[in-house]
C-alpha positions in Angstrom: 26.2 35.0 -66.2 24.7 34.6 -62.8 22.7 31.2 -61.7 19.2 31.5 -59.5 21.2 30.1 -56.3 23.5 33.1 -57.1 21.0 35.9 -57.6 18.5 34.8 -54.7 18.9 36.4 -51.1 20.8 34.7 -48.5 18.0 34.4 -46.3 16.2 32.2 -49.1 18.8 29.9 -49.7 19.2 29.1 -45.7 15.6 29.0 -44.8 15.0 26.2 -48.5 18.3 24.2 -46.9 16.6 23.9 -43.2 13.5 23.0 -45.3 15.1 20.2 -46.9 16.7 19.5 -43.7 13.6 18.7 -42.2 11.5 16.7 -45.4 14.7 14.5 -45.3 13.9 12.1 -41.9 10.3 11.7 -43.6 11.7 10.8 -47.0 13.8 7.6 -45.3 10.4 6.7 -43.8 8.9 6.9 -46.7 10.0 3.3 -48.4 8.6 1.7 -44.6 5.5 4.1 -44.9 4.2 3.0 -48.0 4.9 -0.7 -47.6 2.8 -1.2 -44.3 0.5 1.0 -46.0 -0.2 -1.5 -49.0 0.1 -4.8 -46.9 -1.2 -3.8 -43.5 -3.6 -0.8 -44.1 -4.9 -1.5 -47.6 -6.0 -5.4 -46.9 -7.4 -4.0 -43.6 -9.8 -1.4 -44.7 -10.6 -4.0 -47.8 -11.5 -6.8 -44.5 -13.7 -3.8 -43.1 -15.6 -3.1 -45.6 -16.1 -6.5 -47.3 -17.7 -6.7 -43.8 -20.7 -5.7 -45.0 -21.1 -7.4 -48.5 -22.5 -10.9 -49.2 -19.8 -12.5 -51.3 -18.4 -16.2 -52.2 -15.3 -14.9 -54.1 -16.4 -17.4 -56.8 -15.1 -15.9 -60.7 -18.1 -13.8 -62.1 -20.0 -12.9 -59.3 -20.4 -9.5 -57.4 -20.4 -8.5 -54.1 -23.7 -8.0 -52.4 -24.5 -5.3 -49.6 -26.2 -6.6 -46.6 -25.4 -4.1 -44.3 -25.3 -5.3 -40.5 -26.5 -8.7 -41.8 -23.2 -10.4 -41.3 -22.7 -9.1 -38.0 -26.3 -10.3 -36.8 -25.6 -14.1 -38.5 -22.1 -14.2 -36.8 -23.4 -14.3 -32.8 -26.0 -16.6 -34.0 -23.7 -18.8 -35.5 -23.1 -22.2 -34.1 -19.3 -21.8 -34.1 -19.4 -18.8 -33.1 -19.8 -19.1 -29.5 -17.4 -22.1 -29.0 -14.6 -20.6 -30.5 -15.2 -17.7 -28.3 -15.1 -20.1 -25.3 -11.9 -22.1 -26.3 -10.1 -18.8 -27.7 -10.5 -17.7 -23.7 -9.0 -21.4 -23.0 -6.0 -21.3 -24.6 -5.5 -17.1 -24.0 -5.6 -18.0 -19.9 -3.9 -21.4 -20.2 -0.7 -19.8 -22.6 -0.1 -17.5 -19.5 2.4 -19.9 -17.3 4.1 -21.5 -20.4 5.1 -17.9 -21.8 5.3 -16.0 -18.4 5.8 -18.6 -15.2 7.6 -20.8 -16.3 10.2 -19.0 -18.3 10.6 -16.4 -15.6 11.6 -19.0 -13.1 13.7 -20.6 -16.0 15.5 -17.3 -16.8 15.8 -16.9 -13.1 17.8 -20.0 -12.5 19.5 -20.2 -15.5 20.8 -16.7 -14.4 23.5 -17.9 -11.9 25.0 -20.1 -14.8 27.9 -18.7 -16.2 30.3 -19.2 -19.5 29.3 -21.7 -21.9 26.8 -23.6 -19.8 24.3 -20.6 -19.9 24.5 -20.3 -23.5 23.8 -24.3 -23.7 21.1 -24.1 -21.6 19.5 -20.8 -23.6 19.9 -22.5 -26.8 18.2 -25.8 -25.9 15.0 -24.0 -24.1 14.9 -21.6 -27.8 15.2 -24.7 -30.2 11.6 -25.8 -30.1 10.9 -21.5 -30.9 12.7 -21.7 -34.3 11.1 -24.9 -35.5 8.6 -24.8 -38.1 4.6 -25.4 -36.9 4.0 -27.6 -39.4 6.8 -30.0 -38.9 6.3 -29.6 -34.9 2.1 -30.5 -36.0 3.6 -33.9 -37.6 6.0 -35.0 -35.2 3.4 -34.8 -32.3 0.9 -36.8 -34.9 3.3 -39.3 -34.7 3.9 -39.3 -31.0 0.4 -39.2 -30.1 -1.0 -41.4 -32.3 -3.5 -43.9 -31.2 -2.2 -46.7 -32.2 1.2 -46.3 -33.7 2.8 -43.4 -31.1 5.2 -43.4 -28.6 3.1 -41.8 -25.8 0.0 -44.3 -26.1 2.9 -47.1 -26.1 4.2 -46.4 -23.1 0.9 -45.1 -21.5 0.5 -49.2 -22.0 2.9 -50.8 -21.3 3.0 -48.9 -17.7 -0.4 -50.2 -17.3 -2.1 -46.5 -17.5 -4.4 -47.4 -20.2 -5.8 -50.3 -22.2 -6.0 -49.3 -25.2 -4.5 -46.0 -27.5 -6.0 -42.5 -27.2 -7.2 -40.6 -30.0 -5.7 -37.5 -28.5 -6.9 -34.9 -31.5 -10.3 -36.9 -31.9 -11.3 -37.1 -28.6 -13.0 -34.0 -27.1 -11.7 -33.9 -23.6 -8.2 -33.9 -25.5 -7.9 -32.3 -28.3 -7.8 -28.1 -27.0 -5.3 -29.4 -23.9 -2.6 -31.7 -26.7 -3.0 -28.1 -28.7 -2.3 -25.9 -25.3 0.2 -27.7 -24.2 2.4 -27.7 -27.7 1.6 -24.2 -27.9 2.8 -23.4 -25.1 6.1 -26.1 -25.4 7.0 -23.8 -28.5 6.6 -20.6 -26.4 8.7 -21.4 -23.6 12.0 -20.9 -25.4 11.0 -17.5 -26.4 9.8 -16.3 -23.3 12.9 -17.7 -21.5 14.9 -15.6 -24.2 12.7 -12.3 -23.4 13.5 -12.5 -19.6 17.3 -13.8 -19.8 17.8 -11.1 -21.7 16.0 -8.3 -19.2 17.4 -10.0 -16.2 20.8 -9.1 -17.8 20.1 -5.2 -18.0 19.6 -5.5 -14.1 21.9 -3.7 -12.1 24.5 -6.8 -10.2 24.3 -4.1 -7.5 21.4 -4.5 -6.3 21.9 -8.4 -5.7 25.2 -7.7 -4.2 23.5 -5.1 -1.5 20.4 -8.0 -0.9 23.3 -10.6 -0.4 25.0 -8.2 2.2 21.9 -8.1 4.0 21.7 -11.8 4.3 18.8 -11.9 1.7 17.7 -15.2 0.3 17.7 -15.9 -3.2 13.9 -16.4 -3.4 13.8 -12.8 -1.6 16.1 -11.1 -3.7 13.8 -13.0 -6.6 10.7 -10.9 -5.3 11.8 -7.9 -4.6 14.8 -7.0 -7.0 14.3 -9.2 -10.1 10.4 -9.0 -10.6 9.9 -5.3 -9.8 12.5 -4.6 -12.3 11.2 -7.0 -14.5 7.6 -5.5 -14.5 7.8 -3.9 -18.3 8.8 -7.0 -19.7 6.2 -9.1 -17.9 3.6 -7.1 -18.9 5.2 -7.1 -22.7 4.5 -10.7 -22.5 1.0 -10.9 -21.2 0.3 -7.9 -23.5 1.6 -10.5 -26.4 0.1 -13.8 -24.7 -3.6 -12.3 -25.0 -3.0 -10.6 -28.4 -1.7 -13.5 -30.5 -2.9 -17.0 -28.4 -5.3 -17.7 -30.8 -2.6 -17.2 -33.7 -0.2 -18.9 -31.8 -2.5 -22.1 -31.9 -4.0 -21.9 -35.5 -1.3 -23.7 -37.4 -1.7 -26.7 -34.9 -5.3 -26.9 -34.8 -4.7 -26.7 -38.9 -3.3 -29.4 -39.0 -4.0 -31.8 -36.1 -7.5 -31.5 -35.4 -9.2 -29.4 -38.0 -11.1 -27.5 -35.0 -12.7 -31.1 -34.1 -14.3 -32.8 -32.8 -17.4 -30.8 -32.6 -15.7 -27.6 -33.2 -14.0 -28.3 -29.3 -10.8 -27.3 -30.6 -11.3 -24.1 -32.7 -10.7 -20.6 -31.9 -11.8 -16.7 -33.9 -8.7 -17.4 -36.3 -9.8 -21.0 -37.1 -13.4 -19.9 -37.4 -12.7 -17.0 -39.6 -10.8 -18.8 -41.9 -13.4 -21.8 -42.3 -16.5 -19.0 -43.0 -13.9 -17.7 -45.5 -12.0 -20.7 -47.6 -14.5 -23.7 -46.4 -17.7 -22.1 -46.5 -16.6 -19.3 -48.8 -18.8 -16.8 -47.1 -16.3 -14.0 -47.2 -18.6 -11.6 -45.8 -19.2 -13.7 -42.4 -15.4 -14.0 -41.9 -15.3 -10.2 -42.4 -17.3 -8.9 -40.1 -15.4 -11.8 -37.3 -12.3 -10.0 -38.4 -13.6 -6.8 -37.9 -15.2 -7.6 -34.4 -11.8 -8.8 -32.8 -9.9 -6.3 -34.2 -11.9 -3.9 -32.2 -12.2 -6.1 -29.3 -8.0 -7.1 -29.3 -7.7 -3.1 -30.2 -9.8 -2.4 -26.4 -7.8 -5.1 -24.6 -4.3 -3.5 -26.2 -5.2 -0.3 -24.8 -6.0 -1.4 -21.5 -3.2 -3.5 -21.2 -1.1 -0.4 -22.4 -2.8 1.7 -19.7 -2.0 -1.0 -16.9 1.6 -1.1 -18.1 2.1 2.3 -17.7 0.3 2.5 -14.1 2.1 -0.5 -12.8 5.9 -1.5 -14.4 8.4 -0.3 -13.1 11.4 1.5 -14.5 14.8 1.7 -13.0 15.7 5.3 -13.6 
């Protein structure tokens, strides 16, 4: 007795393999597809349009609609504009700690070879892989006003009479959460261009040195160039994800105090949604940045293209 396979044309049974031959590379993507679809997508059409609803998540109650409402009490919030302000603050001041710096450190730690290079990687990537909260409580303890090391030796050197509040004090509080921001982004960084400066043609350095190039020289005009598409990686990712870079520390050792002097969008949108359960107000914040860091991606993806350079 003949099967279907066996009785169909030939030209059927090539033209349903090629078809399965080309549903297959979708059907692996499939599994990866429908999980950023359920916790990416899903939660962020749900954030758009709970933008729009009046809501305090409180058991029993429904969602109101309001409209544009939440949008119009957001720029005429208090917070809002301050957290604005110090989002821009620690976005501008996280550019040397995960760009400068590390470029120079992945520079110079470059020329070090065997072991040494790997010592010196690992010790500038340690303070990466540390947890935020457990960094947040060991600089409570250094900076403490009474009981830290910092104030301690601020007085015994004769700096200072008496212990700063560094994460109550508002000319403080934003620069102690910069600068251990940007202390934990170093090591990164420093990874990111080590491991570009690597994929650079020895070549090149070798031709410069021929020519009685300096090392600074050969610095400007062989290892930047060729290290445009990472740089511009790592400003892309600077601006993008400061301000959640810096939430977990301004969580935890300042509570966006004092005065709201320390608090950025993320810190904001999750004090109009948990503290003053006002899910509708933190939102339409969400929704506002995610158009406004979705502009300044493309941009920055525009400039990449029009000014990194590729070694072809």
């Amino acid at each position: 007795m003949k099967t279907a396979a066996m009785t169909a044309p030939p030209g059927a049974v090539s033209h349903k393999k090629i078809s399965l031959a080309k549903l297959k590379p979708y059907l692996f993507m499939l599994p990866a597809v429908a999980l950023i679809g359920f916790w990416v997508y899903k939660p962020l059409c749900q954030t758009l349009g709970l933008a729009g609803y009046k809501w305090s998540m409180v058991p029993g109650t429904t969602p109101e609609f309001v409209g544009l409402q939440n949008f119009t009490k957001l720029f005429s919030n208090k917070d809002f504009w301050p957290a604005v302000k110090n989002t821009l603050f620690y976005t501008l001041g996280l550019l040397p700690f995960s760009i400068v710096l590390p470029l120079f450190i992945a520079a110079a730690t470059q020329t070090v070879r065997g072991r040494a290079q790997k010592v010196y990687r690992a010790l500038f990537f340690v303070p990466m892989i540390m947890a935020p909260v457990a960094v947040s409580v060991i600089f409570q303890w250094l900076l403490h006003p009474t009981n830290g090391l910092v104030n301690k030796l601020l007085i015994d050197l004769g700096v200072i009479e008496q212990g700063i509040a560094f994460f109550s004090n508002e000319t403080f509080s934003r620069l102690m959460i910069l600068l251990i921001t940007g202390w934990k982004m170093i090591g990164f960084s420093t990874l990111m261009f080590s491991a570009a400066i690597s994929g650079v043609n020895r070549e090149y350095y070798e031709s410069a040195k021929l020519d009685g190039a300096s090392n600074i020289r050969q610095f400007f005009t062989i290892t930047l160039p060729l290290l445009s598409p990472t740089v511009m990686l790592m400003v892309m990712m600077s601006v993008l994800f400061a301000s959640q870079w810096t939430f977990a520390y301004i969580d935890v050792l300042s509570q966006g105090g004092p005065y709201g002097t320390s608090t950025n969008i993320y810190y904001m949108m999750y004090k109009f949604g948990f503290s003053d359960m006002n899910v509708g107000l933190s939102a339409a914040a969400a929704a506002l940045f995610f158009i406004v860091f979705g502009l300044i991606a493309l941009v920055m993806m525009r400039l990449s293209k029009k000014y990194a350079f590729y070694d072809n």
